[in-house]
N, C-alpha and C positions, 0 to 999 in steps of 0.2 A: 846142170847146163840147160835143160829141156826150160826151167823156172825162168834161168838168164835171159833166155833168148825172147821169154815170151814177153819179159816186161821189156824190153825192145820194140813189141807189137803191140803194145797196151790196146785192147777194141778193134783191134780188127779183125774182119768176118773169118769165123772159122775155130775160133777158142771155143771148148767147151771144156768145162769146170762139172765133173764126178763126183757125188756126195752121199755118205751116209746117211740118214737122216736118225737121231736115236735122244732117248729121253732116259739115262742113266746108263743103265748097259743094255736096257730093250733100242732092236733096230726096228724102227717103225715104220721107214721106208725108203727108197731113194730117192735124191734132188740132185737135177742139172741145171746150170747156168750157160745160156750162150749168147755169143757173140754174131749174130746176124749181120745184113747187108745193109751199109750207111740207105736214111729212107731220107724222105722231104712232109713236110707238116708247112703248107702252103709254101713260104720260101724260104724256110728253115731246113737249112740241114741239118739230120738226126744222126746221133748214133741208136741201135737199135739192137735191145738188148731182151733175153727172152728169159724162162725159167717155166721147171714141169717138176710137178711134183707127185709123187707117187706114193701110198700106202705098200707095207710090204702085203703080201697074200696071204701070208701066215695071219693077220689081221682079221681078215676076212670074214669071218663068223662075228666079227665084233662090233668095225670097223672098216669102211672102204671108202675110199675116195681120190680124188687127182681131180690137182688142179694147176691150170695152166697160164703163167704171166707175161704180156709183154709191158715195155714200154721205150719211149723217142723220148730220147733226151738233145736237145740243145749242144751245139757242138762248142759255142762260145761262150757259156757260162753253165754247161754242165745240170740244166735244171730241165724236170719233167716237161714235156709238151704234149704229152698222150699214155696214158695207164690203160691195159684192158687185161682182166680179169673172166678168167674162164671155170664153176665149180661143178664138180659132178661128186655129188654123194647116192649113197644109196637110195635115199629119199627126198635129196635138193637137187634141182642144178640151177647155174644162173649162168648170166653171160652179161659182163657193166664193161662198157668203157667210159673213160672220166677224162675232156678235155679242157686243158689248161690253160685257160684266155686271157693272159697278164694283159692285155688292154683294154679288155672290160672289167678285169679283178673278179676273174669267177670263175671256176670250177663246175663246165657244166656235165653230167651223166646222162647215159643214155635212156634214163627211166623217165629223163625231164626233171630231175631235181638238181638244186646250183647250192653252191656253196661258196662263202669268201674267200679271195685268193690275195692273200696280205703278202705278197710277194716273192723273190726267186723260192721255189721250191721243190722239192724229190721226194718219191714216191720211195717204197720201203727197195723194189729193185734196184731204182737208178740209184740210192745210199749205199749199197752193198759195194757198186763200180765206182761210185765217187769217192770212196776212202781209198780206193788206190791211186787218185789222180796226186793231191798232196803232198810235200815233202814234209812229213810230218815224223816229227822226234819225241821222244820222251819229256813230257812238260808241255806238250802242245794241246791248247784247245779250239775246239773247232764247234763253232754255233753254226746251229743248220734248221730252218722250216721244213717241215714233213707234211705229209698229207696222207692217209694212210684207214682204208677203208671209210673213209667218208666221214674221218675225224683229224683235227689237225694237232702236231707235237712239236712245240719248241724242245730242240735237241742239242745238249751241248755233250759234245764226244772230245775225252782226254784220252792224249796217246800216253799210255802209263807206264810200258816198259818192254823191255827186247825179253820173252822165254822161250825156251826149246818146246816145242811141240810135237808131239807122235801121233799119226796120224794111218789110216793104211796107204798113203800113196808116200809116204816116207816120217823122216824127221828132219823140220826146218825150224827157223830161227824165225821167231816173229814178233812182230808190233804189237801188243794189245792194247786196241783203244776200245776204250770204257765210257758208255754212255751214263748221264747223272739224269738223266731226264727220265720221269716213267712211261711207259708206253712199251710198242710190240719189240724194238729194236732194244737186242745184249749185246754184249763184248762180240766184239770180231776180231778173230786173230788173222793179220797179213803177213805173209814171207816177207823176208828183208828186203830184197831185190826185187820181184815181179814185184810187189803189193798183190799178189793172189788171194785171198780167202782164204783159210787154211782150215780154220773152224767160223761157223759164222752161228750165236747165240740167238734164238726169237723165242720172244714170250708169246704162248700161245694158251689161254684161257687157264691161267689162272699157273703155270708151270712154263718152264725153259726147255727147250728141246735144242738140239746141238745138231749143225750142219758138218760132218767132218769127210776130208777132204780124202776121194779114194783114189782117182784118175787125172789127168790134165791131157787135153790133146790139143 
């Protein structure tokens, strides 16, 4: 019922999305997804969408890091207008944000460096919220430009079929759409009804690590 209601509320402020974060049966650490306060990017109004990610502490001797994303997406066509990217490793930290100039066709960062902007486009977070806008079925493909660490990915994502899913915040029934395109973006599994995340797949240096789905509020 909690799932019902929320795809009801699709983005608005106050969702957050609980995740495992695990790479076979190692938990590596937790990741949240939220739903933030509609913002403006000059006269654009944004939906404004966030994510924290976190190494577990068991790690720690090894491994430690968090890192923190937002991004403003376009409320009429569902496309990035602002990425910012926050890392803290043991030994790095950065802080880039990367604004999306579709009138001048460029992708500028805060370091001063630009990139081409060959049109409507989403960042790896606004893709995660944009597959649950869709009414997409089994047989469905969906072409999408990315832009994603300072590289760009033509992405064609097929909705390939309804399976059951176990997860620790239950067992639902979901979408899985399957990307054909290589790059950081795997399969994402959506609940039938919200279109929630339920699992969300990202290739990360060189291996697939699994986003699975622990809490909703």
């Amino acid at each position: 019922m909690l799932l019902l209601c929320l795809a009801l509320a699709a983005f608005e402020p106050g969702e957050r999305l609980s995740y495992d974060v695990r790479y076979g049966p190692m938990r590596l650490g937790r990741m949240e997804l939220y739903t933030l306060e509609p913002d403006t990017i000059g006269d654009e109004t944004c939906y404004h969408f966030a994510a924290a990610l976190a190494t577990n502490p068991s790690f720690a001797a090894v491994f430690e890091a968090r890192y923190e994303f937002e991004s403003w997406v376009r409320r009429t066509d569902f496309t990035t207008l602002r990425s910012y990217k926050n890392t803290e490793e043991r030994n790095y930290e950065a802080e880039v944000q990367a604004d999306f100039d579709y009138g001048a066709g460029v992708i500028r960062y805060s370091d001063g460096k630009c990139y081409p902007l060959a049109g409507p486009c989403r960042d790896l977070l606004t893709l995660w919220y944009y597959f649950r806008q869709p009414e997409l079925k089994p047989g469905d493909v969906l072409s999408v430009y990315s832009h994603v660490d300072r590289k760009d990915y033509r992405v064609k994502v097929r909705a390939a079929k309804y399976e059951a899913v176990r997860v620790p915040a239950g067992t639902f029934r979901c979408l899985v759409a399957v990307p054909s395109t290589a790059g950081p973006l795997g399969a994402v599994y959506l609940e039938e009804q919200s279109r929630i995340p339920v699992v969300i797949r990202t290739r990360v240096a060189g291996m697939t690590v699994s986003a699975v789905l622990r809490e909703v509020e």
